[in-house]
N, C-alpha and C positions, 0 to 999 in steps of 0.2 A: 541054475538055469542051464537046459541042456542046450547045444550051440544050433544044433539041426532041426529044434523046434522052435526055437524062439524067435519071436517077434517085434518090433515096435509099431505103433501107430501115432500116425499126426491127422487133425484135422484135415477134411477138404478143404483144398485151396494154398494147404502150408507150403513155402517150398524150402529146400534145404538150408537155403542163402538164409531164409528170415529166424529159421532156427539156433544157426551160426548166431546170426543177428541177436539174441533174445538173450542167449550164453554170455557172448560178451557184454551184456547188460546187465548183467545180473544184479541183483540186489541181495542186501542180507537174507539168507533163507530161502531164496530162488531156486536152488536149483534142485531140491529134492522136490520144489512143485514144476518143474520142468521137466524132471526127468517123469515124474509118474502120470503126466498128459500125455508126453509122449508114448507110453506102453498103456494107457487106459484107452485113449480115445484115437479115432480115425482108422486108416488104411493102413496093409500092413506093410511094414517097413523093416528093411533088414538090419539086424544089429552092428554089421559093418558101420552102417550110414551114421550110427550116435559114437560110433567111435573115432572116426572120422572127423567127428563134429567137432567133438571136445579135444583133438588133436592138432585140430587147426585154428581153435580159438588163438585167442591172443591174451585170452587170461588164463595164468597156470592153475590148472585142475590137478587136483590129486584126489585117488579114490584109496582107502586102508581098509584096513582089518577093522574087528570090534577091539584091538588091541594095539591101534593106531601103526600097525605093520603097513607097508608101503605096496599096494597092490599094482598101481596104471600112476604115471604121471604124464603129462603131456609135451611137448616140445616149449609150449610158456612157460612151462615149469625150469627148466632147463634154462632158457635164456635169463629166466629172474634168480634163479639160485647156483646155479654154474654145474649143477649136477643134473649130466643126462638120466633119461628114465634107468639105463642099464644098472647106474651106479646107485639108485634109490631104489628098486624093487627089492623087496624083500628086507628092506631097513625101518628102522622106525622113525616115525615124522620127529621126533626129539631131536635129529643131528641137526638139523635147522636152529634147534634154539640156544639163545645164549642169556648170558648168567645176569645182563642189567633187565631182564624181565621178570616182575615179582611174584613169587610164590602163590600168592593172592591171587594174580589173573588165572593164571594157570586150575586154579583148582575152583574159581569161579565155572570157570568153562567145561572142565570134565562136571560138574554138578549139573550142568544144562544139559550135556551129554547123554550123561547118567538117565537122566529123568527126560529120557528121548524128544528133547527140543534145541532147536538150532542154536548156537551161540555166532555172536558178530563182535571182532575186536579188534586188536592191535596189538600187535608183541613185536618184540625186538631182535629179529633175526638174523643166522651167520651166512653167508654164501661160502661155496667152497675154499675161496680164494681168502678167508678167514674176514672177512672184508662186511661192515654189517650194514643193514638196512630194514627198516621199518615196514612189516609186512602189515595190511588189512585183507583180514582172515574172514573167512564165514565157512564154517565149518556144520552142515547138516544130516541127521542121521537117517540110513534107511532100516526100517524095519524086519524083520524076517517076519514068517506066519502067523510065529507065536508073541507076533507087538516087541520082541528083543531086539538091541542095536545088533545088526549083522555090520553093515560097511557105513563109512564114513566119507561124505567126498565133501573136502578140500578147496574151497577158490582162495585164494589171492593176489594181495597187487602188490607191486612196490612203492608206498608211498611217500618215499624220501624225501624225494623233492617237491613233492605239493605239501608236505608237513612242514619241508624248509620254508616254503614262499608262505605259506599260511603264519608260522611263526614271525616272519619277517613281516607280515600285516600287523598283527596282535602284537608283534613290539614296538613298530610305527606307531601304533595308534596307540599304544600305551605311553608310548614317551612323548605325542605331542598333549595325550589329557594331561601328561605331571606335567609338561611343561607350563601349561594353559594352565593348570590348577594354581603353578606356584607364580606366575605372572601376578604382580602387585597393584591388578587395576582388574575391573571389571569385563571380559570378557565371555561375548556371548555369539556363536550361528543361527541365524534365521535362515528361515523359506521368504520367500516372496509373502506367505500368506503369514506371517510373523509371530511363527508355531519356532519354538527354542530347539535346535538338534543336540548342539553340545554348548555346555557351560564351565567356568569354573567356578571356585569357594569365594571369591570375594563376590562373582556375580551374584551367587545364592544368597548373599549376608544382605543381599538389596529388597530382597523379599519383605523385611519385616518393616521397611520403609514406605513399601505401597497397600499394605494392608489385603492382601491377597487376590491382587491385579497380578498381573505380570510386569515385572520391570521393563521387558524390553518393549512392552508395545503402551506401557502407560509413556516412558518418553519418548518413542516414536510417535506416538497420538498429540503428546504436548509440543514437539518440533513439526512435524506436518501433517495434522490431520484439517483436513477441508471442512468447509461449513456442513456439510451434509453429514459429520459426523466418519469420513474414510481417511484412510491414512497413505497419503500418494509420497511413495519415496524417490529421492533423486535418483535418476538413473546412472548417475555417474557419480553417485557417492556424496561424501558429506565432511566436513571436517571441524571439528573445534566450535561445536554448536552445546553454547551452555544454558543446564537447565540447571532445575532449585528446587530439594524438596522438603518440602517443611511441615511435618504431621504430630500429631499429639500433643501442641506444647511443647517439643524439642527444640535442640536449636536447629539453624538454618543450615542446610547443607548446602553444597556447592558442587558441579559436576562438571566434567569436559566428553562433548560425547563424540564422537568420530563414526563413520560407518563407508568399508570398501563391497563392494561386490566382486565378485567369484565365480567361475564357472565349474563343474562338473558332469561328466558322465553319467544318465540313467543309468543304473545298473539292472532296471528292470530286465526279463526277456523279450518282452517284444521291442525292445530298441537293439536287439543284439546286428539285425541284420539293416537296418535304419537308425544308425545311432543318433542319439537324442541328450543336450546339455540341458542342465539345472543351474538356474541361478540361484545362488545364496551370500548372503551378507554378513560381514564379521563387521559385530558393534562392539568398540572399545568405548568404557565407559570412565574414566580417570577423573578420582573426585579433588577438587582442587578446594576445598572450601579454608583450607589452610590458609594459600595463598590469595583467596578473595579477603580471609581475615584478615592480612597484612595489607589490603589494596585500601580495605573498608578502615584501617585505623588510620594509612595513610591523609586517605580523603577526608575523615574525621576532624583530624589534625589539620589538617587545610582550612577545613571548613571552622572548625575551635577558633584558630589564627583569624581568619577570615571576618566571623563573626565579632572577636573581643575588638579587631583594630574599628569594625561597626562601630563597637559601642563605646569605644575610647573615642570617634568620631559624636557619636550621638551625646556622650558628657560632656563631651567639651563644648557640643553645639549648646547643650543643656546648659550649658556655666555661664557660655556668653550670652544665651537667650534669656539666662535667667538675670546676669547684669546689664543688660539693654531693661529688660522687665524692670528691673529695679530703680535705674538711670532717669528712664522716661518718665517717673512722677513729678521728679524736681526739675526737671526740665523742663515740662508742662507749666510748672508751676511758675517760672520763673519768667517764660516764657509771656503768660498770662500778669502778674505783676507788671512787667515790662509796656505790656498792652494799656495796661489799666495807667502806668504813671504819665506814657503819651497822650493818653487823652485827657487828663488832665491839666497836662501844658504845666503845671505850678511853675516860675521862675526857680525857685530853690529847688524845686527837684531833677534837676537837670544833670547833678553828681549822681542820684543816685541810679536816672536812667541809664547813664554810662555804665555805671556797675552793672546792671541789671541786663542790658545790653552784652557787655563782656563777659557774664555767667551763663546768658543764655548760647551766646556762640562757641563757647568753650563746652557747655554741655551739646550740643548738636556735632561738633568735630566728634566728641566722646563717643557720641552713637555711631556714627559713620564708621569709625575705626575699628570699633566694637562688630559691627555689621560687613563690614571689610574682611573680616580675618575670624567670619563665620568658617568652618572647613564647609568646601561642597557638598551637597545630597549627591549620595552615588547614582549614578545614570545606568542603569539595566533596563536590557530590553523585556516586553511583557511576553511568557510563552504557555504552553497549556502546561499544569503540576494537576500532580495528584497530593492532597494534601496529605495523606499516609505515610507519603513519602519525606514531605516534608517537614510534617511532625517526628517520623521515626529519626531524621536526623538532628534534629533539636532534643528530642531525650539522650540520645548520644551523645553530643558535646555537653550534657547536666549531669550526666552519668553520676560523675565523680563529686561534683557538688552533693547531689541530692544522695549519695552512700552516705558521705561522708556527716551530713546530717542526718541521717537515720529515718530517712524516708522511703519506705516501702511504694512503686511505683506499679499503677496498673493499667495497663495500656491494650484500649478495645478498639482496633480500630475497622471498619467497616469493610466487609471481604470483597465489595466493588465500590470503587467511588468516582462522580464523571468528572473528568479534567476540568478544571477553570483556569480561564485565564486571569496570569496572575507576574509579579515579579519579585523572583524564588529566595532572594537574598532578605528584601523587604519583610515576606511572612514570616523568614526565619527570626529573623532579628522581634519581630511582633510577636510571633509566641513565646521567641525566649522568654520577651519581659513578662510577660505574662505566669512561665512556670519560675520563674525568678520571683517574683511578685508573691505566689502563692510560697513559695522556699520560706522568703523572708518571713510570712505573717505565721506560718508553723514555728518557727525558731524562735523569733521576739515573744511571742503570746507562752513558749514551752507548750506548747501542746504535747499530751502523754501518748495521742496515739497520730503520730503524720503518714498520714495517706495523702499520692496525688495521684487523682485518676484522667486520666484523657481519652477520648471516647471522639469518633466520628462517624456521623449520621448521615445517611440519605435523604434530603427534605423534597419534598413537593418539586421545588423548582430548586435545587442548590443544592449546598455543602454545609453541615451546621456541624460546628466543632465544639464540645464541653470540657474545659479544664476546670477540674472540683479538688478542695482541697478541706482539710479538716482543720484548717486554724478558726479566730474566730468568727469569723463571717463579719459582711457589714451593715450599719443598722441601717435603716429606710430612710434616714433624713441626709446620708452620706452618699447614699449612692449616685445622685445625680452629681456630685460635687467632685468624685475622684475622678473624673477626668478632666479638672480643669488643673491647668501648670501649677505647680508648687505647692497643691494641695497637699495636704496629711490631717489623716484621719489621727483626732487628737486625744487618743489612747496606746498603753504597750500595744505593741503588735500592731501598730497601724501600718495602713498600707506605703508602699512607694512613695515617697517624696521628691519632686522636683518635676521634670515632663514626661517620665515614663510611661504612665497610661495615658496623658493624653497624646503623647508619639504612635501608643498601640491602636488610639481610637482615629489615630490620624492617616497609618498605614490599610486600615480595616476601611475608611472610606474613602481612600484611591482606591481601592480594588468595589466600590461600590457595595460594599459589605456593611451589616448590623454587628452591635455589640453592647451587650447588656449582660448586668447582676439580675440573675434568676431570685425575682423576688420568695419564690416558693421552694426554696432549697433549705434545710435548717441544718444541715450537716456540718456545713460551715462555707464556704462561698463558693461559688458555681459560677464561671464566666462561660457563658453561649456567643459563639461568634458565626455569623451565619454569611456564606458568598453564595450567590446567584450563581450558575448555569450560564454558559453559551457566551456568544464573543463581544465584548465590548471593549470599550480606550480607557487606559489604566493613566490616571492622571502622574 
């Protein structure tokens, strides 16, 4: 390029400032299409003016040889590497580098070179002052006539410090994922729109729980989702809101969910000059189903307790009602005698009226005493149950009974069932006897195969409960008979003896309920117990 003919051109309209402007912008590969608009296109311009330009940038330019000799560097140059232009002209761009930059980059980039296309990177540079720093390089070739690399010009930047603060991002956020990943509870971010940003591995292990829902929004949907089917969250958060989830025939799990909110920063760009927060939520999800295990053996235990002092109440009622029962015939009788010898007046029978007299009031004290030192019926107030509820706790306290007999137990119980009013102590005690009942008539008969199934229905207007059992069943002339006191069906394997079923036919109609042997059952005996729906007075 001879110096008295040459020229540059820029478009109408350019002016020097937005050239400068375009320089320090550069992008990877920019500047070899900078430089060649400027000498292709527009008005003529003196070659001073591109020199100038790239002297006053603020990003160090350097232009070489096809042998990476050091031809022009600029004053950026200089302030980024400590070496004025004087001391680089005519050096090779090599004093720059130093020995932690791999072999590998190095010869990736002569290869782009080579085969006259730009290369953009990063190597690890020395300043004069031996002192290093992280150069980003764009290095683009000009052509001579014959399409061969003639010069090479040079940009880069020091990017030490934005590769510090960037590492220092990527180690932040790498060390709060491990943190969040090795945290021993469930751990998830949401949006407002309750879309996951970051999670950890126990959150992920909740996956195979909902069946390919999303965990966080099937328990946000189950803690607050509204009748129309939306999910409105606290605006001030949430704490210690437990849910249940229970799928496949597994057992029942137990959860503690918590949820704070949080602000940050758009980082869009159109908030850069209008900044703009984001809300987001961290749901902590802590499965407690351990310690609901030990709440539920607790309450078991209570309830076990609770139930046997029942039915150590209900024998004993049974013993004395059954020796009141047994009392009152010859009482009657004596009674009647007594009747019969007064009206007969006989002179000589006037010893025996005495006697008869003093048997019958010494039997009457008997009853009273007897009926005196009945123990009370417990007093519970009536509230709405589901009875799901309160059959799953009456298999629990059998639990051990019915292993221990080697009764396989199959329990179906209805996936909605509506409240009845009812009093909770009473039905439990009524079903007991009942799978009690069914226990006894598998074990005395030996039955080879004990199944007991329990099963609750949605009826018409109620609640119908089946407890079925594979002992022998019973025949049609007994059925109306077992629930009168002190019956027994008078075979092995008979049923209950003393007031048991009639105490359960007695609990079943204070609560206004049916109760019948399913004549059409041949499996072996089937009890239907049926309560009505909606509010009535529990005797």
């Amino acid at each position: 390029m001879e110096k008295s003919e040459c020229c540059a051109r820029v478009p109408p309209g350019v002016t020097l400032e937005e050239v400068v402007a375009r320089l320090e912008r550069c992008r990877p590969g920019e500047v070899a299409d900078i430089v060649e608009s400027i000498l292709a296109n527009g008005h003529g311009l003196p070659p001073r003016v591109f020199v100038e330009t790239t002297d006053q940038s603020s990003v160090a330019i350097s232009i070489t040889d096809a042998k990476a000799k050091i031809l022009y560097a600029n004053h950026a140059f200089e302030e980024v590497t400590g070496y004025s232009p004087d001391e680089v002209i005519g050096r090779n761009e090599s004093l720059l580098s130093y020995r932690t930059t791999p072999e590998e980059i190095y010869r990736e980039m002569w290869s782009e070179l080579t085969n006259h296309r730009p290369w953009h990177g990063r190597l690890v540079n020395r300043r004069k002052d031996g002192s290093r720093y992280l150069a980003e390089l764009t290095i683009s070739p000009i052509l001579d006539a014959e399409g061969e690399n003639a010069y090479f010009v040079g940009i880069h930047r020091d990017v030490t410090e934005m590769y510090h603060l960037q590492q220092q991002v990527v180690g932040q956020k790498a060390l709060i994922e491990t943190v969040i990943d090795l945290t021993p509870v469930a751990t998830v971010v949401i949006d407002g729109d309750c879309r996951v940003l970051l999670d950890n591995l126990e959150y992920k292990k909740l996956h195979s729980l909902f069946e390919g829902v999303e965990p966080a929004r099937a328990v946000l949907a189950s803690l607050f989702a509204t009748r129309d089917g939306r999910i409105e969250l606290p605006t001030d958060g949430f704490a210690a809101q437990e849910f249940v989830v229970e799928r496949g025939g597994g057992p029942i799990r137990w959860f503690s969910c918590s949820g704070t909110w949080f602000d940050e920063a758009d980082p869009n760009s159109d908030s850069f000059f209008e900044p703009e927060r984001r809300s987001y939520l961290l749901v902590v999800m802590e499965e407690i189903t351990e310690h609901k295990r030990r709440q539920e053996e607790q309450r078991i235990g209570a309830l076990r307790a609770l139930l046997a002092e029942g039915e150590l109440k209900q024998s004993l009622r049974e013993t004395i009602n059954g020796a009141i029962y047994q009392l009152q015939e010859p009482v009657n009788l004596v009674e009647a005698a007594l009747k019969l010898a007064e009206r007969r007046g006989a002179p000589d029978a006037s010893a025996l009226t005495g006697v008869l007299r003093e048997a019958h009031l010494a039997g009457r004290r008997a009853l009273r005493r007897l009926q005196q030192n009945l123990p009370p019926a417990s007093q519970e107030s009536a509230a709405p149950l589901n009875l799901n509820e309160i059959l799953r706790d009456v298999l629990s306290v059998s639990t051990s009974a019915l292993l221990a007999a080697g009764v396989s137990v199959v329990w179906r119980p209805a996936s909605v069932l509506p409240a009845i009013p009812g009093r909770a102590t009473a039905l439990r005690t009524m079903f007991k006897q009942l799978i009690d009942n069914a226990l006894a008539a598998m074990v005395n008969a030996r039955s080879p195969q004990r199944e007991l199934r329990v099963i609750t229905e949605v009826a018409d207007d109620g609640v119908r409960v089946l407890v079925e059992d594979t002992g022998p069943g019973i025949a049609e002339e007994f059925r109306h008979k077992i629930f009168e006191p002190f019956y027994r069906i008078g075979r092995p394997g008979g049923r209950h003896a003393g007031m048991g079923l009639a105490l359960v036919q007695e609990v079943v109609s204070r609560h206004s309920g049916l109760i019948r042997v399913d004549p059409a059952y041949g499996e072996g005996c089937r009890f239907e117990v049926f309560f009505p729906r909606g509010p009535r007075e529990i005797e």
